[in-house]
C-alpha positions as CSV (number, residue, x, y, z in Angstrom):
1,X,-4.6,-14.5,-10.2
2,X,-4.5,-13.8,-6.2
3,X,-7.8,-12.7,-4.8
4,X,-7.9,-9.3,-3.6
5,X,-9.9,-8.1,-0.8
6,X,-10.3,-4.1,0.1
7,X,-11.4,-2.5,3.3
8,X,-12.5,0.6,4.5
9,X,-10.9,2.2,7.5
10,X,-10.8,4.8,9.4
11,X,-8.0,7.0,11.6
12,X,-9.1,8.4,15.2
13,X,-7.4,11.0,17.6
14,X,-6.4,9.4,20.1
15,X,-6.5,12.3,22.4
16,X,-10.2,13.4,21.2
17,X,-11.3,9.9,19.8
18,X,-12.9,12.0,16.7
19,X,-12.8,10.2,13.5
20,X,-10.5,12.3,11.6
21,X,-9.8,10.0,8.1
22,X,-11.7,7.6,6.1
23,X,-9.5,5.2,3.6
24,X,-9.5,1.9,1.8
25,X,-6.9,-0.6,1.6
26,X,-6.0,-4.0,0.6
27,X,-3.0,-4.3,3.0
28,X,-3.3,-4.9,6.8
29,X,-3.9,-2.2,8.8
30,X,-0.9,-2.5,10.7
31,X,0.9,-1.7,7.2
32,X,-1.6,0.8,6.2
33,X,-1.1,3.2,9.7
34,X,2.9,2.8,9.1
35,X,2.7,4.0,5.9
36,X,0.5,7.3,6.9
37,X,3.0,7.8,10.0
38,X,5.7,7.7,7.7
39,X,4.4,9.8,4.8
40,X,6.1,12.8,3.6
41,X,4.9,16.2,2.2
42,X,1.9,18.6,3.3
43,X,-1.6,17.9,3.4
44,X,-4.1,18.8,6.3
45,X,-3.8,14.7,7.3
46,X,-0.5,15.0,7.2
47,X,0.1,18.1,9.9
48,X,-2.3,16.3,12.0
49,X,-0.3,13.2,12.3
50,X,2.8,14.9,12.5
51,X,1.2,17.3,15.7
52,X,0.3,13.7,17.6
53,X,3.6,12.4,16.7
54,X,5.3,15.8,18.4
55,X,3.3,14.0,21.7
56,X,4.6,10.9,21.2
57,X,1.0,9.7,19.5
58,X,-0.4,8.1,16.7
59,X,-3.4,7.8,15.1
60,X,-5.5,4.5,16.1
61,X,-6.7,3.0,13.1
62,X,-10.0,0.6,13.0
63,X,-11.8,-1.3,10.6
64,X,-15.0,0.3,8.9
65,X,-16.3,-2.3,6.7
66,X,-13.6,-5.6,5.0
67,X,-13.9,-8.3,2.4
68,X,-15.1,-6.2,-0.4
69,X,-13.9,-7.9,-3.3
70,X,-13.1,-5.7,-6.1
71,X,-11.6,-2.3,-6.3
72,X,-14.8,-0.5,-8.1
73,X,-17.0,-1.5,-4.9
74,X,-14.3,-0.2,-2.7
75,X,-14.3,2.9,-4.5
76,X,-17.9,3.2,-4.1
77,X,-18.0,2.3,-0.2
78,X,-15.4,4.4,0.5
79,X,-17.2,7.7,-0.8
80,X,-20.4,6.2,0.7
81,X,-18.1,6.3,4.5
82,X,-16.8,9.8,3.9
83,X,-20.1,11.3,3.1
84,X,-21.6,10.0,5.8
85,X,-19.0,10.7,8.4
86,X,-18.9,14.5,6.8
87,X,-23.0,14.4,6.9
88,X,-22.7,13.3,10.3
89,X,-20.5,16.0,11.2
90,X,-17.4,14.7,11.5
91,X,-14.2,16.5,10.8
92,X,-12.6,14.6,8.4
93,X,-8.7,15.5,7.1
94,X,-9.7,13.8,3.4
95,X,-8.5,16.2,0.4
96,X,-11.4,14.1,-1.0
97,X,-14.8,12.3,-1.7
98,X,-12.1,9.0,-2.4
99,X,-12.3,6.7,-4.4
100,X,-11.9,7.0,-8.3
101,X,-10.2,10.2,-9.2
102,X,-12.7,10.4,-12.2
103,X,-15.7,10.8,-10.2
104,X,-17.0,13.7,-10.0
105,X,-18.1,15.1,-6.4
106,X,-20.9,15.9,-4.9
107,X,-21.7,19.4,-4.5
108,X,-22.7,19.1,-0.9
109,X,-19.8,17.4,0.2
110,X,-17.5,19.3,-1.6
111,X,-19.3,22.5,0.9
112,X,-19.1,20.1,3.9
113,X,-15.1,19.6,3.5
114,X,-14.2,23.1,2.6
115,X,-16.3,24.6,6.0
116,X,-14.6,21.6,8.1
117,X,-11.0,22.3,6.4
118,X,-11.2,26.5,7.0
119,X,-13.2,25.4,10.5
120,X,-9.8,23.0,11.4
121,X,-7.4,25.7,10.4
122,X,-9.0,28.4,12.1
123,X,-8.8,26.7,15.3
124,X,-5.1,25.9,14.9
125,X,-4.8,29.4,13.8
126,X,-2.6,27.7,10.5
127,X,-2.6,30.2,7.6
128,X,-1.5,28.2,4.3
129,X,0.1,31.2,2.1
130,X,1.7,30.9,-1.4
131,X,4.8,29.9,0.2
132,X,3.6,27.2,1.8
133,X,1.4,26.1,-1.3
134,X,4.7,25.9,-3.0
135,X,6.6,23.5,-0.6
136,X,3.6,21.4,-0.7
137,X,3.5,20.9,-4.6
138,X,7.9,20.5,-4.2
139,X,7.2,18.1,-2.0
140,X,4.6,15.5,-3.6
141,X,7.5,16.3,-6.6
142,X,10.4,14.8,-4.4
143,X,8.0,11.7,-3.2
144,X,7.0,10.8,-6.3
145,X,11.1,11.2,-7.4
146,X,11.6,8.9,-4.7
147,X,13.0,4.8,-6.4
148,X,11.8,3.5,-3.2
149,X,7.8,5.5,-3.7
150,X,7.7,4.5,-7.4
151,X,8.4,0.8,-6.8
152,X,5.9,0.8,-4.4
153,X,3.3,2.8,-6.5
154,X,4.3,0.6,-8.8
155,X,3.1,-3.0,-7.2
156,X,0.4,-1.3,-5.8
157,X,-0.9,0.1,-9.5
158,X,-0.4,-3.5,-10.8
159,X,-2.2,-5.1,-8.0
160,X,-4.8,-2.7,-9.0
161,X,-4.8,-3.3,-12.6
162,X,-5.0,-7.2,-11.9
163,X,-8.3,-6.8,-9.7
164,X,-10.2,-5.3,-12.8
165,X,-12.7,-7.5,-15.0
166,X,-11.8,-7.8,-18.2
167,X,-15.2,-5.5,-18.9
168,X,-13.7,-3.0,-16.9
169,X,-10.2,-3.1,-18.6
170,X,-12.5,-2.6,-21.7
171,X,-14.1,0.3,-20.5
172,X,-10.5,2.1,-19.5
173,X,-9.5,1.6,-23.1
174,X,-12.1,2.6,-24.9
175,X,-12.5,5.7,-22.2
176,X,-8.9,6.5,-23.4
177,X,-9.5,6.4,-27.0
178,X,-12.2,8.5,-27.3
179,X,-9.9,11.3,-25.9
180,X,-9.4,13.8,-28.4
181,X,-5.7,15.6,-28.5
182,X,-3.9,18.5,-30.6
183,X,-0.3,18.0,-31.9
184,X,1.7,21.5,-31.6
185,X,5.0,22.7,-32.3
186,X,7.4,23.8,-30.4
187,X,5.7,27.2,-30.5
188,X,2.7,26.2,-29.3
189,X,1.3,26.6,-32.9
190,X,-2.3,24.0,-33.9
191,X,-0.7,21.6,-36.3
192,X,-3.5,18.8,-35.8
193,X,-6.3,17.7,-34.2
194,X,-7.4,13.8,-33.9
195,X,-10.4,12.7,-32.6
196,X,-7.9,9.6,-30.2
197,X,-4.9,9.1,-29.0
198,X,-4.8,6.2,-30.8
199,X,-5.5,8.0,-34.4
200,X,-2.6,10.0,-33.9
201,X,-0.3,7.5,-33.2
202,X,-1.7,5.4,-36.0
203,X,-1.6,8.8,-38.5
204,X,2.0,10.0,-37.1
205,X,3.6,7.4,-36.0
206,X,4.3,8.5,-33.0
207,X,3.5,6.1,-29.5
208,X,0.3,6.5,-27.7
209,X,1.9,6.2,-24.6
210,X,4.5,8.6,-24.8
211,X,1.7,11.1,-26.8
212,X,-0.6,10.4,-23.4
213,X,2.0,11.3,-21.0
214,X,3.1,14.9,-22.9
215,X,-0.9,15.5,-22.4
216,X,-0.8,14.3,-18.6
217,X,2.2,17.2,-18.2
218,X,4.7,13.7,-17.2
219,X,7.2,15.1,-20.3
220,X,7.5,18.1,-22.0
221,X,7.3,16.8,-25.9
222,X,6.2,13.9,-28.0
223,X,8.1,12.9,-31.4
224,X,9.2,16.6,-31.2
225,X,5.8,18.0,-30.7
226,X,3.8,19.3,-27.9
227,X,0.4,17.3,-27.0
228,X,-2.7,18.3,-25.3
229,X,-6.1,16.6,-24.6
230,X,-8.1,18.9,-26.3
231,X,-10.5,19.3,-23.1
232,X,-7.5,21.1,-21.7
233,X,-7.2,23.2,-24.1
């Protein structure tokens, strides 16, 4: 298997030199800053590249730390990075504390990004309405629709998966088993409850996978039925 190494990063103004993202990677940086130039949709990063590139700018883009070698640690060092740039005051265009999506975030970061996001849009007197709330969610839609986006989702999720240990691949199982879902009808009426996804393949005969992605919204039924983790219920 090919050794993966991660790296934090971080994107400056180049007009203001303030520190205005905090990433990881396991590409070259070079690749990395040409795929944020060249992302699509809406997102407060987003407008602020596009406003340098209006100038004829780009972000600069530096190494924070490199040669971490597995994705968990990345994780972990990026939200370490983006606290402390938001502790230190720096006003950071990150919808997020990074790394896992599971992880839950810390309360006082979570405060720190919201006064720093309302604090950015205030001085660039940009009012995000419904409207505008709308196009953003139509437009992650139509990237994620995108052959050329999925394929490279795609490499990137499998380079992912390859860096796990096989304790960690454990772990992600077991996490997903112990999910508990409903089966519905059509008319949203309770026909079951199992205590796994895997049970209620195993008791219906329906596929795990295709059960899991009718709970995760990614189709609209199952074997005929409707699914939903029952946390979401």
């Amino acid at each position: 298997m090919e050794n993966i190494n991660y790296k934090i990063y971080k994107l400056l103004d180049p007009e203001s030199s303030m520190i205005r993202y905090i990433g990881l990677t396991f590409n070259s940086l070079k690749h990395r800053l040409q795929s944020h130039c060249s992302e699509r949709g809406r997102s407060h990063k987003i407008s602020w590249i596009k406003s340098l590139q209006n100038k004829n700018l780009r972000p600069i883009i530096e190494e924070v730390e490199s040669g971490i070698a597995s994705y968990e640690l990345a994780c972990e060092r990026e939200i370490f990075w983006i606290s402390k740039h938001f502790e230190d005051g720096h006003s950071l265009t990150n919808a997020n504390t990074g790394g896992n999506k599971n992880k839950k975030m810390n309360t006082e970061v979570r405060i720190k990004m919201s006064i720093s996001r309302k604090k950015w849009l205030s001085e660039n007197k940009v009012e995000i309405t419904e409207q505008t709330r709308q196009k953003i969610s139509e437009g992650a839609k139509k990237r994620f629709e995108d052959p050329t986006e999925k394929e490279r989702l795609r490499i990137s999720n499998k380079k992912y998966e390859d860096s796990k240990t096989e304790k960690q691949k454990l772990e992600d199982i077991l996490k997903q088993d112990c999910k508990g879902v409903c089966q519905f009808d059509k008319n949203l009426n309770l026909l079951n409850e199992f205590p796994s996804v895997r049970d209620a393949e195993r008791k219906t005969g329906i596929h795990r996978s295709n059960i899991t992605k009718c709970c995760k919204l990614k189709v609209k039924s199952a074997g005929g039925f409707i699914w939903k983790f029952k946390h979401n219920i």
